[in-house]
N, C-alpha and C positions, 0 to 999 in steps of 0.2 A: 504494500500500500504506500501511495504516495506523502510526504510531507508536505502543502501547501504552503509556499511562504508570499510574501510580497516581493512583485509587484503581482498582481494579477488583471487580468482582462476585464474589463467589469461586462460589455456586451458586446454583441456583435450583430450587422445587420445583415442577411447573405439572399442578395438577389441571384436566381436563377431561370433561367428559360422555363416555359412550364411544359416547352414540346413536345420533352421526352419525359415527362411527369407524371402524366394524365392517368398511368398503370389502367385500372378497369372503369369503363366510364359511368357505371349503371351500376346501383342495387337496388335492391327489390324492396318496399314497405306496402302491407298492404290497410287496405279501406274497405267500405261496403260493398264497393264493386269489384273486389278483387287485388292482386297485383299491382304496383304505381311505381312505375320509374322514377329513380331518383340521378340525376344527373352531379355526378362526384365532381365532373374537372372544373366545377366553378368554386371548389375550394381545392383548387390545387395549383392557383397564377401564382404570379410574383407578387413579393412582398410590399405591401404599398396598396395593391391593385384596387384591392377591397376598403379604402381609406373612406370614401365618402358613406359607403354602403354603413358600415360600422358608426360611422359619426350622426350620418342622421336619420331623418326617418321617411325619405322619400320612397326607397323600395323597401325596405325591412324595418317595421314598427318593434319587434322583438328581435333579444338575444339569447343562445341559449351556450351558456361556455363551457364544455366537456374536458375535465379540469381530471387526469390520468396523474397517478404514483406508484411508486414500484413503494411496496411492504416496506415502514422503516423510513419510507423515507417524506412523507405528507406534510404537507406546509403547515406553519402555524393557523390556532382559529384566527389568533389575531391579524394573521398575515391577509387570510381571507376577507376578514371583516374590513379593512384597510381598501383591499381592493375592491371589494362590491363599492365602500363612498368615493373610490376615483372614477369608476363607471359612470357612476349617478354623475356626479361633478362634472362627466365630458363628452357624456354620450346623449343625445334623442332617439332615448328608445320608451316611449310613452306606452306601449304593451306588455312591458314587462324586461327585465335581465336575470335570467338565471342560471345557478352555477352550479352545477352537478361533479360531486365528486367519488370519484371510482379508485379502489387500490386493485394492482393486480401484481402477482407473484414477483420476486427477486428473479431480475432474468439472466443472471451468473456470469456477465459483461464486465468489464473493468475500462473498455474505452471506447465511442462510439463514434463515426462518422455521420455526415449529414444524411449519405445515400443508406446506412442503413434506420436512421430514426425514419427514417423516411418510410422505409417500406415497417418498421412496427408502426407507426401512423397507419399504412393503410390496414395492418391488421388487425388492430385493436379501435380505431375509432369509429364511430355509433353515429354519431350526430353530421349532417350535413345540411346544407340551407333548403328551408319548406318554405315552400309561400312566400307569408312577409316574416319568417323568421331566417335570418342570421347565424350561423354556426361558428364555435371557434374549439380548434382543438389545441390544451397547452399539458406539456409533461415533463413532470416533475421526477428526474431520471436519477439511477445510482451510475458511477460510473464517472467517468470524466471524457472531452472533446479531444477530439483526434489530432485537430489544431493545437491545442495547448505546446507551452514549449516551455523550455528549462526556466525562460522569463516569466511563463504569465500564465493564468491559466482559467479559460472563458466558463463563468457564470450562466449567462444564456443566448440562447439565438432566435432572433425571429425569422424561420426559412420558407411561410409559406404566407399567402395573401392569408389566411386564416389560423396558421400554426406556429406553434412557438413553442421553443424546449427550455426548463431551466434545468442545470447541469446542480440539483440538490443534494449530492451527495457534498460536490464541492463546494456549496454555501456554507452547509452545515459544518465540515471542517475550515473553513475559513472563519466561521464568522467566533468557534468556540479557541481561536489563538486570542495571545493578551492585546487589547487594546482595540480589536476587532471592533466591529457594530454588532448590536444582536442582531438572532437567526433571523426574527419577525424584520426587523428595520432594511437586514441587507437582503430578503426574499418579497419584502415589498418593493423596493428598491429598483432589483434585478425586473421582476414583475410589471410593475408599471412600466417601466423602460422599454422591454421588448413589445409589451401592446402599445405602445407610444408609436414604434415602428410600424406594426400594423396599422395603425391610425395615419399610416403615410409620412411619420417623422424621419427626419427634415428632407423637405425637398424630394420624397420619395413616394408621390402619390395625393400628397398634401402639397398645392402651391405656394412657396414661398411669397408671403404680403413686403416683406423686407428683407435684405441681405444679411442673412444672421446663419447660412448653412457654412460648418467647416469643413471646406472643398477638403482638406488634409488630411480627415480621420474621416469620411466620408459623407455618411446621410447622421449627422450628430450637428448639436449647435454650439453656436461661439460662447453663448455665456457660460462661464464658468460653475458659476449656481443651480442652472438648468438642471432639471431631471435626463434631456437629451446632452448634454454635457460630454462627450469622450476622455475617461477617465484609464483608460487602458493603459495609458505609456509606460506612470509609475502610479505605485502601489501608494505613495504617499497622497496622489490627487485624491483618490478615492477615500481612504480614512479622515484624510479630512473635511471631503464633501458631507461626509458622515458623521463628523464629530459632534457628541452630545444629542446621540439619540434621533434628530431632525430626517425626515425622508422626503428627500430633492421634491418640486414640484416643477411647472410648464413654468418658464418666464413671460412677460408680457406678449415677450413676437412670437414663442411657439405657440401662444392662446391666441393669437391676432389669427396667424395659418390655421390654426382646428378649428375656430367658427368662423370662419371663411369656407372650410369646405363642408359646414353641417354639422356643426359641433358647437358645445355650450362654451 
């Protein structure tokens, strides 16, 4: 097992074609009348895609967030309760937002690439968009990223217009070293972050109102304070974005871009 130390990656945003993604494009839910296609490759674009869909409430009045952990390793309540009021705080979704949460078995992995969360995404996830309901799949994984390096080592990814991984085994070991944030602060943290990216932050499906994306660490913003913030480089940005318990929020111009594109 690994030692975690500083610096570490706090996120990362990974756009991909959704070409060669699509895997099966059909499953089956049935109704009174039988059988009903449900059509999968519309939660399987790029990251960003689904930014307005999620923000407001033009096609999709509901959310429903299919919220996956492997045994052991489950986010705080706190963590969760955190997250339902940044939902409410940035989302129109006037039908309702619900967060359904499922444990399933230790899957005996120590390090995962994108292309295989990917296909346990397709295997285990339940939920896809109905109607005017919205679907999001996030999972809260043992194990650590395939990227990670002797420098740093990533927290979570947002890799799909509607999916997102947090690397929990590694919060939880990061967060219980000295000086650390707690679990809850740096899994909200991680958390919010990544559906930030879903939300099309910065510059990634959400139009930029003002010049505030940092071309240099990607789809992340200039302010230092930011919840979108790229705190990756060192280990120190991050602890101290952190320091005293506080969990980062949207600065002015990343709230100016989300209700711009349909968002509170």
């Amino acid at each position: 097992m690994k030692n975690f130390k500083f610096p570490l990656f706090f996120a990362v945003l990974v756009l991909f074609s959704c070409s060669s993604d699509n895997g099966s494009s059909n499953t089956d839910k049935t109704d009174d009348e039988g059988p009903v296609a449900i059509d999968k490759t519309v939660n399987k674009k790029n990251v960003g895609d689904s930014a307005n869909d999620l923000l407001s409430s033009q096609n999709f009045t509901k959310l429903h967030l299919e919220l996956v952990y492997v045994a052991g390793f489950k986010p705080t309540d706190n963590t969760i309760s955190n997250f339902e009021s940044f939902l409410s705080e940035r989302l129109n979704k006037p039908g309702d937002v619900q967060i359904e949460l499922r444990e399933i078995d230790p899957l005996g992995q120590e390090v995962y690439s994108i292309t295989e969360i990917r296909a346990l995404e397709d295997d285990i996830r339940t939920k896809y968009n109905d109607e005017n309901e919205i679907a999001v799949f996030g999972l809260f994984l043992d194990g650590e990223y395939s990227e990670n390096t002797e420098n740093g080592s990533v927290l979570g990814v947002a890799y799909r217009n509607t999916s997102f991984i947090i690397f929990e085994e590694t919060v939880q070991r990061f967060s219980g070293q000295a000086f650390a944030p707690s679990t809850t602060v740096l899994e909200t943290t991680v958390l919010n972050h990544e559906f930030g990216h879903l939300m099309g932050m910065v510059n990634a499906g959400t139009p930029l109102q003002s010049d505030h994306q940092d071309v240099e660490h990607g789809r992340h913003c200039t302010t230092e304070d930011c919840l979108m913030f790229w705190t990756a480089e060192t280990g120190e940005g991050l602890v101290n974005m952190l320091s005293g318990g506080s969990i980062p929020t949207f600065d002015s111009l990343c709230l100016d871009d989300l209700r711009a594109n349909g968002g509170k």
